[in-house]
N, C-alpha and C positions, 0 to 999 in steps of 0.2 A: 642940242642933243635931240629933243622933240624934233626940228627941222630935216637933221639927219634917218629922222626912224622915217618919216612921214614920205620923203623924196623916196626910202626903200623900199617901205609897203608901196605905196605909188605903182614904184618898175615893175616890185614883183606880183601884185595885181594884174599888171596888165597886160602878163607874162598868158595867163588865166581868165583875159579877157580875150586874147588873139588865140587863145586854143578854142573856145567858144567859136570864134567866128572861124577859123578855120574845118570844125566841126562839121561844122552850118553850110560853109561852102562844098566842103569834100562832099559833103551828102550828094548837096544839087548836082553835084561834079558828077557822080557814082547814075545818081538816076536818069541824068542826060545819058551815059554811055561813054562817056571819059573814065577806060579803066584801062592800066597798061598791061597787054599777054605776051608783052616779048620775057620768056623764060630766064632770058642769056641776061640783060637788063635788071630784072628782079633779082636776079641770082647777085651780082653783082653789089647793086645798091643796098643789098638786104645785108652784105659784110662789108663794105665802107660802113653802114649806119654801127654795126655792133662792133669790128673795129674801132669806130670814133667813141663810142659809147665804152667800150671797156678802154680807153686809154686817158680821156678827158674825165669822168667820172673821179678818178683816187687824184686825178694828175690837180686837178683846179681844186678840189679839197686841200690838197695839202699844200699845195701853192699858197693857197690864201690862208690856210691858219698859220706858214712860214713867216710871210709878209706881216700878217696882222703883229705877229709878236714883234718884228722890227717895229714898225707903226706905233706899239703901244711906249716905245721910250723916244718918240717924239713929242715934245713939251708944248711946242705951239700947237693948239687945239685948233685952229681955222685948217692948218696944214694937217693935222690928223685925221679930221673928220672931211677930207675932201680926198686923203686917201683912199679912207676906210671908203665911204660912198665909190671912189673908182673902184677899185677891188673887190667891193660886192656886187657891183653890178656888172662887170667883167666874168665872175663867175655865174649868176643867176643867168646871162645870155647865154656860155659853155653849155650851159646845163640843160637852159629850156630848146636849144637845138634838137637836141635827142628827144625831149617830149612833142615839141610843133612838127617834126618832123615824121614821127612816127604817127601824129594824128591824120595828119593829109596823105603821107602814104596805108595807112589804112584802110580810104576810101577809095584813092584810087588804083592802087595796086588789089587790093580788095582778099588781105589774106590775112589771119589774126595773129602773126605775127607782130606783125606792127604795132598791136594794142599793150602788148605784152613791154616792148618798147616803152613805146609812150608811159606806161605804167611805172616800167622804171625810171624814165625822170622825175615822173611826178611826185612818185615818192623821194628822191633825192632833192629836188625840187622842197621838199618838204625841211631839210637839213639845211637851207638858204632860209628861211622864214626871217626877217628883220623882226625879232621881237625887240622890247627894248630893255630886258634884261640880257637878252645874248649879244645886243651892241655896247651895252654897260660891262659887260665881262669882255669882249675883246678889246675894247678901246682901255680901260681903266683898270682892269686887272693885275694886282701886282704881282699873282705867282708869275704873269707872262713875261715881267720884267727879269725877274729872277731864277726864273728857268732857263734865260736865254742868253 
């Protein structure tokens, strides 16, 4: 159990180490003079991005608390806890697309939209947290067993 929180905080750390350096670069990007003005381009990428963002958002939520409750009436625990670890890390990448991505377009599309973005994964980002009471409630939980 320890093993499985620690490979989670791990991803989703690093999730928050690559927005950092992504940060770090867009700047450099920004003050070199890498910044896109094709209107038609931004117009576009700025509704792929919140398209993907309002359809992956509820969609990998609920996916994964679907799954999880299947998961929870699996008895062999090496098989459980190698699910559970795919499935959260399947979602915390879903999720950190929308925030990595609104950091770099930030800088270099250079419009605060994109902050507003990134803001909201981050905060959904924040509903991914591997604490190790919310992996002791999805994995061991019996209402999940008998609700389902």
């Amino acid at each position: 159990m320890n093993i499985l929180q620690k490979k989670l905080t791990i991803f989703y750390y690093s999730v928050f180490i690559l927005a950092v350096l992504l940060a770090v670069g867009g700047y450099f990007l920004n003050k070199n003079g890498l910044i896109v003005t094709n209107k038609s381009f931004i117009d576009v990428f700025k509704s792929i991005l919140i398209v993907y963002m309002l359809i992956i958002i509820p969609l990998s939520l609920k996916i994964f608390s679907t799954k999880v409750k299947k998961n929870a009436q699996i008895e062999d625990e090496n098989e459980k806890f190698a699910k559970y670890l795919f499935l959260a890390k399947i979602r915390i990448v879903l999720i950190s697309i929308i925030f990595l991505t609104g950091i770099i377009a930030f800088y270099i599309i250079n419009e605060n939209d994109y902050l507003y973005i990134a803001g909201i994964g981050a905060v959904v980002l924040f509903f991914c947290l591997p604490t190790k009471a919310r992996i002791e409630n999805d994995l061991f939980n019996e209402q999940l067993i008998i609700n389902s």
